[in-house]
C-alpha positions in Angstrom: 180.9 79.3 138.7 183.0 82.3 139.1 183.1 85.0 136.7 186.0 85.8 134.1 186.7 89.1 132.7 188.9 89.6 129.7 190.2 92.8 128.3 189.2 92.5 124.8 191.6 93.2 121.3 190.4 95.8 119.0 190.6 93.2 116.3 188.2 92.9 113.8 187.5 89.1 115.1 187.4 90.0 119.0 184.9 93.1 118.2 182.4 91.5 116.2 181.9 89.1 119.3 181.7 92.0 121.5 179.3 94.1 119.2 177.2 90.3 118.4 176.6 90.0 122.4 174.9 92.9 122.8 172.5 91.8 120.0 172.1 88.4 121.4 171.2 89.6 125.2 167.8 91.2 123.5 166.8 88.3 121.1 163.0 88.6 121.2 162.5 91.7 122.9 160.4 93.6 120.1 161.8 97.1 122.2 165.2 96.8 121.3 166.8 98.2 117.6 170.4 96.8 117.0 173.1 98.7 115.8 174.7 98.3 112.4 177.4 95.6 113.5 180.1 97.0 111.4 179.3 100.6 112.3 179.7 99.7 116.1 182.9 97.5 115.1 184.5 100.6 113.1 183.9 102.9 116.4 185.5 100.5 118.6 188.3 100.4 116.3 191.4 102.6 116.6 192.9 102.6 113.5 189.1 103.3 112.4 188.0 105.7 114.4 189.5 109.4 114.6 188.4 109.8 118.4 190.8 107.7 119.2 193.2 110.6 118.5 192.4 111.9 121.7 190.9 109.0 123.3 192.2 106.0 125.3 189.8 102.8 125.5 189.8 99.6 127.0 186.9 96.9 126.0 186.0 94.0 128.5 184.0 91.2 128.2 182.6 88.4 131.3 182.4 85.0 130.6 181.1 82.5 132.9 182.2 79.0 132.1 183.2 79.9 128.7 179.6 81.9 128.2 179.8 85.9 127.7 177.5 87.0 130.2 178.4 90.9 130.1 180.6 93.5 128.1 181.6 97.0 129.2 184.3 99.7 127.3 185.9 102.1 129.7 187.1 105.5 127.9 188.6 108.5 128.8 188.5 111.3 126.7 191.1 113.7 127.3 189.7 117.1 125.5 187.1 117.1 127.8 189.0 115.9 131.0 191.3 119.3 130.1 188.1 121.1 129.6 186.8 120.3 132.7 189.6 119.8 134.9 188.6 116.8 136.2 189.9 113.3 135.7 186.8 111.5 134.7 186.9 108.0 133.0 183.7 107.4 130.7 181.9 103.7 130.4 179.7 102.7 127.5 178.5 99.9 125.6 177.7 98.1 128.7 175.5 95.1 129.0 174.7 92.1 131.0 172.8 89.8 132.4 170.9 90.3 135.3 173.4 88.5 138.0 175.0 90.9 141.0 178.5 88.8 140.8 178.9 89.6 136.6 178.2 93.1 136.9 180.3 93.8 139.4 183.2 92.1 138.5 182.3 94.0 135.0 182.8 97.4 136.3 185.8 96.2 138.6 187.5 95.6 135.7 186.5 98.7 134.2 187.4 100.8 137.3 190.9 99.2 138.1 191.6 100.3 134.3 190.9 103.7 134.9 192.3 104.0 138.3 195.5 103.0 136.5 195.3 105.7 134.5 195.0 108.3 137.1 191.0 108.6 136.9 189.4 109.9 139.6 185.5 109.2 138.7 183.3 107.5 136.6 180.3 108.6 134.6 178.3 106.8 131.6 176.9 105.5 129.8 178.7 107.5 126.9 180.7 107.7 124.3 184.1 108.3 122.8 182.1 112.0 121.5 178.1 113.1 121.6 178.3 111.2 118.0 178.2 108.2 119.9 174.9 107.0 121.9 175.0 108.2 125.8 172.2 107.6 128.7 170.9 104.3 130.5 167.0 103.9 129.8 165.1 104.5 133.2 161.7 105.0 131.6 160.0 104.0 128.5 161.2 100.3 128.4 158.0 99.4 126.2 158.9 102.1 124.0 160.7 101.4 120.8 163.9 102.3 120.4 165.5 104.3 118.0 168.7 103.7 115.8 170.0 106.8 117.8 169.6 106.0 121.1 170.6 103.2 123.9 168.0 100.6 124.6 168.6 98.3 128.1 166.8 96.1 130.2 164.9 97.3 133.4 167.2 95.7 135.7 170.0 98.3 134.8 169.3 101.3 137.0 168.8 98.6 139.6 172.3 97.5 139.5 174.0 100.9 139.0 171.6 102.4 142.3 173.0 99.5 143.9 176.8 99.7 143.5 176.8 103.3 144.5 176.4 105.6 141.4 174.2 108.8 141.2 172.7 110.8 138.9 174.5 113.1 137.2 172.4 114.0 134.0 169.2 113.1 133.0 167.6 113.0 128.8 164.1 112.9 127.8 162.3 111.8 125.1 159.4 113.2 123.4 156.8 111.3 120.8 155.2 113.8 118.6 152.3 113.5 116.4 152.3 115.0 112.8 149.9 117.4 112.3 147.6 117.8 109.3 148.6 121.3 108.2 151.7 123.7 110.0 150.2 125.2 113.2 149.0 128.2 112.4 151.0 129.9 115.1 153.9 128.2 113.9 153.6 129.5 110.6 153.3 133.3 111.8 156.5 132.8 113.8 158.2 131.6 111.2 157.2 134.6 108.4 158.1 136.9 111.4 161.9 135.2 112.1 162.1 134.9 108.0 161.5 138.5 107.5 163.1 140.2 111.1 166.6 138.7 110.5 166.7 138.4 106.5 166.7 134.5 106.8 165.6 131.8 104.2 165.6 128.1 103.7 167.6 126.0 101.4 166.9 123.0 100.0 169.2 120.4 98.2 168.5 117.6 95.3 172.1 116.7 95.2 173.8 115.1 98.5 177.2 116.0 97.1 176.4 119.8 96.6 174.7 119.5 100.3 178.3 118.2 101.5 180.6 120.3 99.2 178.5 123.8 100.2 177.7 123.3 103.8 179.5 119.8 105.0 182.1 121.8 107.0 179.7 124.5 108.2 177.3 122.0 109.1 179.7 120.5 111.7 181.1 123.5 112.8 178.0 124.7 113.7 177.3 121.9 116.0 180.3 122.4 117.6 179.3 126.0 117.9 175.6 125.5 119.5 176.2 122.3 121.8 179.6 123.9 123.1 178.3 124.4 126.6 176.3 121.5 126.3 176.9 117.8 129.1 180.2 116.4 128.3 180.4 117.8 124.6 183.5 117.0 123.1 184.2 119.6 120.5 184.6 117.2 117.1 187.9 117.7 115.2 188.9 117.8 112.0 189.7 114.3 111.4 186.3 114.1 113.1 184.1 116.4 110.7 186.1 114.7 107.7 184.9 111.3 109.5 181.6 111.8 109.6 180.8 114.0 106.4 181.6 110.8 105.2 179.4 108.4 106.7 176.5 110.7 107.5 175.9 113.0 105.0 176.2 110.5 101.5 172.6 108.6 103.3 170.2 111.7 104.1 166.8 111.9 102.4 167.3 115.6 101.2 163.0 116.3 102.1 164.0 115.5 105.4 166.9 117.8 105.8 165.8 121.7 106.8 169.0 123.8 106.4 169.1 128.3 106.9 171.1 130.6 105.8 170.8 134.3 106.2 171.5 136.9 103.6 175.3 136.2 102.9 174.6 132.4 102.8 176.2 131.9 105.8 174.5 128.5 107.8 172.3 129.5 110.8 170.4 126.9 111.5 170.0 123.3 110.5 167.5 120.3 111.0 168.7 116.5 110.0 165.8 114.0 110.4 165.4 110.4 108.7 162.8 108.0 108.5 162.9 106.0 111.3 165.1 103.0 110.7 164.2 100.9 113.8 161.6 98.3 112.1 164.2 97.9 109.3 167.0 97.3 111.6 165.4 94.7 113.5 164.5 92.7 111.0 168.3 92.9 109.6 169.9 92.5 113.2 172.5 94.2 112.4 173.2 92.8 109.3 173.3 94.5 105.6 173.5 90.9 104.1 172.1 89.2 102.9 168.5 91.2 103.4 169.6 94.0 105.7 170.5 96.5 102.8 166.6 95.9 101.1 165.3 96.6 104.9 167.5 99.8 105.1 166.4 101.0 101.5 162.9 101.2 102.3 162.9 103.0 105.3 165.1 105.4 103.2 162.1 106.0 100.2 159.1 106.8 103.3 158.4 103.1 103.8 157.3 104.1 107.2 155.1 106.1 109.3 157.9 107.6 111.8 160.4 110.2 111.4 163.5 110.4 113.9 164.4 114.3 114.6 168.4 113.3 114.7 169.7 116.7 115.0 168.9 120.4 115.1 171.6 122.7 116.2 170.8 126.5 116.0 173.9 129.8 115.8 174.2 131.0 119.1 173.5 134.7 117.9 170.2 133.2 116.9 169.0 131.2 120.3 165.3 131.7 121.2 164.6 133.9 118.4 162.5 132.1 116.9 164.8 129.7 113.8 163.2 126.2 115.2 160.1 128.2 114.1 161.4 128.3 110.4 163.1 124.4 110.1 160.0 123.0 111.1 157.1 124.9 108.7 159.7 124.2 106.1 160.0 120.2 107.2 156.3 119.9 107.8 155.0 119.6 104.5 157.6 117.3 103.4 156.5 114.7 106.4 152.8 115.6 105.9 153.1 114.7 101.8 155.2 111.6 103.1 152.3 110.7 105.6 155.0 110.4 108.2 152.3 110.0 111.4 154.8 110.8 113.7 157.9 112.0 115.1 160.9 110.9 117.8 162.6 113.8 118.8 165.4 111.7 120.7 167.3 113.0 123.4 167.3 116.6 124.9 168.9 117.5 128.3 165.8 117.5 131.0 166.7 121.3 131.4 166.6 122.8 128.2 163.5 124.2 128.2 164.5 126.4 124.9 164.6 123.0 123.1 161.6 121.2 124.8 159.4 124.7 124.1 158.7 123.6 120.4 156.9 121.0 121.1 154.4 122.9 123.0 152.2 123.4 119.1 152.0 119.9 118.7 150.4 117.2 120.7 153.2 115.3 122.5 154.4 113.0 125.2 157.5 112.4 126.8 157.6 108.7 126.7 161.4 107.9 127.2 164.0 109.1 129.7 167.4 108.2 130.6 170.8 109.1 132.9 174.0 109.5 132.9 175.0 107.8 136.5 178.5 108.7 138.2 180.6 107.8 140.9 184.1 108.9 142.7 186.7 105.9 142.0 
């Protein structure tokens, strides 16, 4: 029964196969949250998705005896390999079944591609950009997942220990529990920040005013705070264009905590949603026929978890206290909501700055997850 590996087209066709295995692997595992199937198949697709602009990518898939038994897409992205100076080919979307002879004949594939290309290592799992979900689960495998982050089966690490990869970044994840009021100490913070640096909070009931006033700014300050930040690739234009697109026309404007200070200029922003993971499940990827009603209740509140997608802070304003002032401005919207808690997906296990705010509320890191790399 030897193994088969086939170096996928990015056709519409060949992609919704790739995208549907990776559902299939975790049928009945109550855990796992499936991508939007025609989300994943529009980033896999080069005439789709603007990160192939500086991108190369090759998707594989393993069969054994005419059954897929894995997938793997090996990427390198060449703003950061100039950035870096190093010659690093990226792997994501991997999965598999729990067999020695299909995962390594997976990431042969996947390593003879990028040798090709001149790589010299190999890191993953991650994306064509940070847009993109990065980090293999190590902990937390009874935790739900969340439409933001990587779920994968135990046997993972065990596999990528075993064919000589390292750790070279890990993520952890923190479950937070709503308060019933803003902490107190919170809320002094926050008057303190509001009033020290001129600073106020702006809300929107429109989500075309939100993209036509700050759509740009918003993206430009991500690309400003997580700069410095593991394998960020800075997003382009085409990028920001992108992604205003598809992110910013489905926000629930309560859950959206955005800054300024006194010239209107953005400072600090906060993107959270209601969690979508119950609703995706139950739509497996699929808007039709159900999938859309699913998706539109988690929108109104329909659930008792929020996911913290995004908060990105001004340099000139880093441990000064803004997280202080998106969060007693957020609060009361997830209190009123009866949100009963919150994910706060992933955060580099050194950045204390980040990992600080939680220390008001009662919390527990519950997930945890690596980026694994090896010399080629």
């Amino acid at each position: 029964m030897s193994i088969e590996v086939r170096a996928i087209n990015p056709t519409k066709s060949e992609l919704k196969k790739y995208v549907q295995f990776g559902i299939d692997l975790y049928k009945g595992n109550d855990c796992y949250v499936p991508p939007l199937i025609f989300d994943e198949i529009d980033t896999l697709n080069p005439k789709k998705n603007p990160a192939f602009d500086f991108c190369k990518a090759q998707s594989f898939m393993a069969y054994r005896d005419g059954k897929a038994v894995g997938r793997i897409t090996a990427i390198i992205n060449e703003v950061v390999n100039q950035r870096t100076g190093n010659k690093t080919m990226r792997f994501g979307w991997v999965d598999f079944i729990d067999d020695k002879e299909v995962v390594d004949a997976l990431f042969k594939a996947a390593e003879d591609w990028g040798r090709q290309h001149g790589m010299t290592s190999i890191v993953g799992p991650m994306g064509f950009s940070d847009m993109d979900h990065e980090g293999m689960l190590t902990e937390g495998f009874n935790e739900l997942g969340t439409m933001a982050t990587i779920y994968n089966h135990a046997y993972y690490p065990t596999h990528m220990e075993r064919m000589g990869f390292e750790k070279d970044a890990d993520w952890v994840e923190f479950h937070i529990t709503i308060p019933d009021a803003v902490p107190n100490k919170y809320q002094r913070i926050a008057d303190i920040v509001r009033r020290k640096f001129n600073l106020r909070t702006v809300k929107f009931t429109s989500r075309k005013k939100l993209k036509d006033t700050y759509g740009q700014a918003l993206f430009e300050l991500i690309n400003d705070a997580y700069d410095k930040l593991y394998g960020y690739s800075p997003l382009t234009q085409r990028q920001i264009d992108y992604y205003i697109g598809m992110y910013l026309s489905f926000l629930r404007l309560e859950d959206v905590s955005v800054i300024v200070d006194e010239n209107d200029k953005l400072v600090g922003v906060g993107i959270s949603m209601p969690s979508f993971s119950r609703a995706l499940q139950k739509g497996q990827g699929k808007l039709f026929p159900m999938g859309w009603w699913h998706l539109w209740k988690a929108m109104q509140g329909k659930t008792d978890t929020v996911d913290l997608m995004l908060i990105a802070i001004s340099k000139e304003y880093l441990g000064k206290g803004v997280n202080a002032l998106l969060f007693t401005d957020l609060l009361p919207g997830y209190i009123r909501h009866g949100y009963k808690w919150a994910e706060s997906n992933i955060e580099l296990e050194e950045n204390s700055n980040v990992q600080r705010q939680w220390e008001y509320f009662d919390y527990r890191q519950h997930r945890r997850r690596r980026a694994y790399k090896k010399s080629l």
